[in-house]
C-alpha positions as CSV (number, residue, x, y, z in Angstrom):
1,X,22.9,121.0,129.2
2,X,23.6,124.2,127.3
3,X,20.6,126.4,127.0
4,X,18.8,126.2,130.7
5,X,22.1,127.2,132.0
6,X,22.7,129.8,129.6
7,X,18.9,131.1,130.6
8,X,19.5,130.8,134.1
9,X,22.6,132.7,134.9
10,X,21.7,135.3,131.8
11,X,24.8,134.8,129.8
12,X,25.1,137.0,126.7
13,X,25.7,134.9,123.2
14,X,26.4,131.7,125.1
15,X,24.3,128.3,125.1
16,X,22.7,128.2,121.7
17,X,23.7,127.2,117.7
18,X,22.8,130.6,116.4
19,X,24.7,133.2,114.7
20,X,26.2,135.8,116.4
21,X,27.0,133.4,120.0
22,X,30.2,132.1,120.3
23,X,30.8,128.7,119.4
24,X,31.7,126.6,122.4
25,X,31.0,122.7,120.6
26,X,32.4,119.5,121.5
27,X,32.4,116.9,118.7
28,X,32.0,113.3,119.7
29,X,32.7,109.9,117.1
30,X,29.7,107.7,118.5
31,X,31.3,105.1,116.4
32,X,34.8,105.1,118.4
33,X,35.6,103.9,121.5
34,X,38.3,105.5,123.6
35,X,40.3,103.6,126.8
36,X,41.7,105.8,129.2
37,X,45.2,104.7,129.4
38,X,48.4,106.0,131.5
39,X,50.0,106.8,127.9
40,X,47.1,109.3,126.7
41,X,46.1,111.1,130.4
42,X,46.1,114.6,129.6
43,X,45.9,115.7,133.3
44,X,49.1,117.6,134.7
45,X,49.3,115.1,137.7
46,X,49.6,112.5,135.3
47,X,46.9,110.9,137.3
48,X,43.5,109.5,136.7
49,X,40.6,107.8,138.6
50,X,38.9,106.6,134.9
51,X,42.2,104.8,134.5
52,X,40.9,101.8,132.7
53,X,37.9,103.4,131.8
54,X,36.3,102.4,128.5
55,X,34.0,104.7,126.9
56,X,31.9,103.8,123.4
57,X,32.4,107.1,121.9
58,X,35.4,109.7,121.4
59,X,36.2,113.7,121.6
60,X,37.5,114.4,117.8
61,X,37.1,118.1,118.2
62,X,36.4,120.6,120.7
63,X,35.9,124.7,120.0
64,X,35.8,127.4,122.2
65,X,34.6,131.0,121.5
66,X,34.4,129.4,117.9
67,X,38.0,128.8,117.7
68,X,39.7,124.7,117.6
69,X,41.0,124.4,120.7
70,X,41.4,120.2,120.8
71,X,42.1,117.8,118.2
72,X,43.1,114.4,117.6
73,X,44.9,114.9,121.4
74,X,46.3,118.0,121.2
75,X,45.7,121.0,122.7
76,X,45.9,124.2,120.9
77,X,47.3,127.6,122.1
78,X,43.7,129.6,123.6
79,X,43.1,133.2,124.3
80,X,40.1,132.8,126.9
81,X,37.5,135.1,127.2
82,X,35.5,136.3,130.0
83,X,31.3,135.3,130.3
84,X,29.1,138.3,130.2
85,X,26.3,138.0,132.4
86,X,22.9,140.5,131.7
87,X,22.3,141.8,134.7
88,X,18.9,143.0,133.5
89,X,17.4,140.0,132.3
């Protein structure tokens, strides 16, 4: 899900566990479920069709460009970057 598209649209230092990309990771707790509920919708619109959704495992952590950018259900303050593409490639 990471590398092919990585490959195919030639990003630089994206799609790959290696030093020297950027870290974009989501960590999952296979061994926690998570129900979406109307108290824990993260969506502006307050609005969800997975409403009632159960799920076997739950999002503890997620980075981006190596930096912590979700935990425990908050969001933390991001300074996005833009994709390079290799044009070359």
């Amino acid at each position: 899900m990471c590398h092919s598209p990585s490959i195919a649209y030639k990003l630089i230092g994206r799609g790959f566990i290696r030093e020297g990309y950027y870290a974009d990771l989501v960590l999952i707790n296979p061994n926690k479920a998570y129900k979406i509920t109307e108290s824990n919708i993260l969506y502006k619109c307050q609005w969800s069709p997975l409403l009632g959704t159960q799920f076997s495992h739950s999002i503890e952590k997620v980075f981006v460009n190596g930096t912590l950018s979700y935990e425990n259900g908050e969001f933390q303050e991001l300074n996005p970057m833009r994709l390079k593409f290799d044009k070359d490639r």
